[in-house]
C-alpha positions in Angstrom: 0.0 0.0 0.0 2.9 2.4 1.0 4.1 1.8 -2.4 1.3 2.3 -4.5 0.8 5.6 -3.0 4.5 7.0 -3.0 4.4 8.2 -6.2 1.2 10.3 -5.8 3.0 11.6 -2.3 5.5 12.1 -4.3 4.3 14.3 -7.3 2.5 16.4 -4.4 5.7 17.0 -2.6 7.0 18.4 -5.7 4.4 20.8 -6.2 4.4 22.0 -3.7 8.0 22.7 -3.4 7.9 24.3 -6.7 5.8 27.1 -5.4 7.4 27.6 -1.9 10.8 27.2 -3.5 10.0 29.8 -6.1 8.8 32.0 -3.3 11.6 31.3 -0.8 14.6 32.4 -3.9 12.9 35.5 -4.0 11.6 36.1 -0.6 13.3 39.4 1.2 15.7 38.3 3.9 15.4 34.5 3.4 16.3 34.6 0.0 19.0 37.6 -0.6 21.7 36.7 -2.4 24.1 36.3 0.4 22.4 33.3 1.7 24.3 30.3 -0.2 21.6 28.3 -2.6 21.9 25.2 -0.5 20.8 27.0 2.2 18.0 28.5 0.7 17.1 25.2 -0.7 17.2 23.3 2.4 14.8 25.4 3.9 12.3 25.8 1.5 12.7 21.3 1.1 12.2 21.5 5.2 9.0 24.3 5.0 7.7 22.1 1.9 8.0 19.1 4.4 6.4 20.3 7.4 3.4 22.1 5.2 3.1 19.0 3.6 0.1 17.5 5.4 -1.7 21.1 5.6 -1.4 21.7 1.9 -1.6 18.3 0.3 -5.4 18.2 0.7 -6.1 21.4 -2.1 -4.5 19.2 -4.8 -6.7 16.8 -6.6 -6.2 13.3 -6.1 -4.9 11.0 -9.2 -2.8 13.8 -10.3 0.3 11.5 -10.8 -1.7 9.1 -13.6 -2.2 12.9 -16.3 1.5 14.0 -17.3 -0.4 16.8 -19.5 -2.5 18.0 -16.1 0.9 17.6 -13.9 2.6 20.6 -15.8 -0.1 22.5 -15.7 0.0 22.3 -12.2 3.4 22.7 -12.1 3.8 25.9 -14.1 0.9 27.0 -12.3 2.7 26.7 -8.8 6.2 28.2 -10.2 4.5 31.0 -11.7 2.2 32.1 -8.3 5.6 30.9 -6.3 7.7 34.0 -8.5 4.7 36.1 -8.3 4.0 35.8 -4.3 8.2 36.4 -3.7 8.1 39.4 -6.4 5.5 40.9 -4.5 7.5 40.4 -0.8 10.8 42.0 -2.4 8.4 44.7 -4.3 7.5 45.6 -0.3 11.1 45.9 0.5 12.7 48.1 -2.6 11.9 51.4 -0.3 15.2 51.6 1.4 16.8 51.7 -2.2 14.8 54.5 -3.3 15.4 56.6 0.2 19.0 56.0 0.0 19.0 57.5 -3.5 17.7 60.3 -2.4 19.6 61.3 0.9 22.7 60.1 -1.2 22.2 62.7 -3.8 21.2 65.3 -1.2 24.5 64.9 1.0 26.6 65.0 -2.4 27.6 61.2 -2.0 25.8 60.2 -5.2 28.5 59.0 -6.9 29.9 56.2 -3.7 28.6 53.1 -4.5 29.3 49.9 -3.9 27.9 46.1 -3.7 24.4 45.7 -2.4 24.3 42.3 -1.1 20.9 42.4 -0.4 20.6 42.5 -4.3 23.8 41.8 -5.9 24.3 44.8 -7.6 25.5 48.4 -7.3 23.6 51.0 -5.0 24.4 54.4 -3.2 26.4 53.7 0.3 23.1 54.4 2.2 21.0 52.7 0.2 23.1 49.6 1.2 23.3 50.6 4.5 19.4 51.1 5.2 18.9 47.5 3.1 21.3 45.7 4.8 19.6 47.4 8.8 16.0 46.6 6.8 16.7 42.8 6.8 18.1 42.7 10.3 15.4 44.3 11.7 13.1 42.1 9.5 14.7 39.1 11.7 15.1 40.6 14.8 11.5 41.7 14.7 10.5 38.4 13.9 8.6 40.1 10.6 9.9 37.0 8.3 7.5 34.7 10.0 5.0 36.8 8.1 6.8 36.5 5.0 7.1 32.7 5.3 3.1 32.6 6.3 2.0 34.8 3.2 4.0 31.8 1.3 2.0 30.0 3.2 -1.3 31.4 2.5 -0.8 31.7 -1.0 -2.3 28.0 -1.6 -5.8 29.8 -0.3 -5.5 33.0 -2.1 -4.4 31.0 -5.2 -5.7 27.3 -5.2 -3.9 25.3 -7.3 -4.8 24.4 -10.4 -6.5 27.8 -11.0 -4.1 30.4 -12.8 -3.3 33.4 -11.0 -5.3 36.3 -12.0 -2.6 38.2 -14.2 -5.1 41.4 -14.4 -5.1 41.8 -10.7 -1.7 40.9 -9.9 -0.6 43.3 -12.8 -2.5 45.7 -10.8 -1.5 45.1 -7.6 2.1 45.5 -8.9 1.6 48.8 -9.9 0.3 50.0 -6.8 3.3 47.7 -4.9 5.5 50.2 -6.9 4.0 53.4 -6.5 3.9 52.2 -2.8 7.4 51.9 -2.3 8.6 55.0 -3.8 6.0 57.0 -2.0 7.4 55.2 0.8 11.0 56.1 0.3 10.5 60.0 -0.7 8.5 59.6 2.7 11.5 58.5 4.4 14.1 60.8 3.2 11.5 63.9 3.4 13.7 65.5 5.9 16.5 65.1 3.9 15.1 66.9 0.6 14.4 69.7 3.1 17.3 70.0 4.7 19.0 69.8 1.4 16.6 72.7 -0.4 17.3 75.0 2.6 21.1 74.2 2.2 21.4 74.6 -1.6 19.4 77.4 -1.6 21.8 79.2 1.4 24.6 77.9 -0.6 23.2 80.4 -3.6 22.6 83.0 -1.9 26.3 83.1 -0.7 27.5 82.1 -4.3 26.1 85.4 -5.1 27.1 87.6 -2.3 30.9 86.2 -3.1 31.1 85.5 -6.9 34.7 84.9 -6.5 34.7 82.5 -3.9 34.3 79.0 -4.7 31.3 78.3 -2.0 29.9 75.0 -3.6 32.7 73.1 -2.7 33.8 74.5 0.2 30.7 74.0 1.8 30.8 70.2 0.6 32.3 69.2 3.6 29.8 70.7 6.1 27.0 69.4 3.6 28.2 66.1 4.3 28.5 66.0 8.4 25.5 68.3 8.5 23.6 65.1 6.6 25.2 62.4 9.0 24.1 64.1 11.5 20.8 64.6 10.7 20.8 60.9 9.8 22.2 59.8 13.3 19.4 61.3 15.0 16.5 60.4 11.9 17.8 56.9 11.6 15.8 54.8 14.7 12.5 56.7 13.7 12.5 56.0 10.2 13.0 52.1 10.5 10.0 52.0 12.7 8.0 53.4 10.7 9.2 51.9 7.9 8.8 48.2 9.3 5.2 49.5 10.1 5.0 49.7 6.1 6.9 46.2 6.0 4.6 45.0 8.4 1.2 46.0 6.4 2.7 44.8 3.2 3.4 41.1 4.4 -0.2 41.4 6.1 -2.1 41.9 2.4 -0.6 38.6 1.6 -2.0 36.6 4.3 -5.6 36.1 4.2 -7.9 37.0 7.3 
């Protein structure tokens, strides 16, 4: 008997694992770059095994006997899997957009370097408020609520049934617009401080044609910014994992 269904448990397991895989390579702080493949793959084989007997009961049985059917299914689950862990990283580009922009304000534009939360190049703070994003993601226990949105995808999308691509193309929009409201949100202060600045900066230009003011004052620009950053930084990651925290919650079903 144990035989004779194994290769239905089997075909199952897969499935499965194809949409919580997908998710997991793409999910922020589980699945950055930094974190070796095998590890990433263990977990999403150990998160596939202990939702197993949760999941297993929305898939039709006798799945295993239609090849045709089982990749349907299968590009089904990768295809919600990608969509689900686009959506979760979608929710975390904010930091990149705010670094941009208090970068460029602070005349530190041009430093970039590796952004291991995303393998390429970004602005210094950009990294910087990335990298303190996913720590505070883990320290505030916030990627249990990514992991249960994975989760909760096999209610909002059953398998079987293709994802809506209207709605998701929608909701992707608005993810976007989201995120960059989000981060000119975040670095407000700085486009202040750096339009009051500039603007002094003019004045003075004009008052003393002859002086170079621009980058003389470069200096204080910059240590007037970490400053101001210093004492903006704790406020702005709480309320920025408030934003975190809402996002994650439209992907689990109440």
């Amino acid at each position: 008997m144990i035989i004779k269904i194994l290769p239905e448990v089997t075909i199952i397991y897969v499935l499965i694992f194809a949409r919580l895989g997908s998710t997991m390579m793409l999910l922020p702080s589980v699945g950055e770059t930094s974190i070796p493949t095998t590890i990433r793959l263990g977990l999403s084989l150990l998160i596939t095994f202990i939702l197993y007997p949760v999941v297993s009961k929305t898939y039709p049985a006798g799945i295993s006997q239609n090849m045709a059917l089982l990749f349907i299914y299968l590009a089904g689950e990768i295809a919600v899997g990608v969509a689900v862990g686009t959506a979760s990283r979608m929710i975390m580009s904010s930091t990149q957009v705010a670094g941009t922009i208090i970068a460029n304000q602070m005349g530190l534009g041009f430093a970039q370097s590796v952004d291991p939360t995303q393998g390429q190049q970004g602005v210094l703070f950009g990294n910087f408020l990335s990298m303190l994003a996913v720590t505070m993601v883990f320290v505030t226990d916030l990627h249990h609520l990514a992991i249960m949105a994975a989760t909760s995808s096999f209610t909002l999308f059953p398998p079987g049934q293709w994802m809506p691509v209207g709605d998701f193309a929608e909701a992707a929009i608005m993810l976007v617009a989201e995120a960059f409201r989000v981060g000119i949100q975040m670095s407000a202060p700085f486009l202040a401080f750096g339009l009051v600045f500039y603007l002094g900066l003019g004045v003075l230009s004009k008052l003393m044609p002859q002086f170079q003011i621009f980058f003389a004052a470069m200096p204080l620009n910059i240590v007037a910014g970490m400053t101001l950053f210093a004492f903006l930084i704790g406020t702005l990651m709480l309320w920025y994992m408030d934003h975190v925290r809402d996002g994650f919650d439209r992907l689990v079903p109440h």
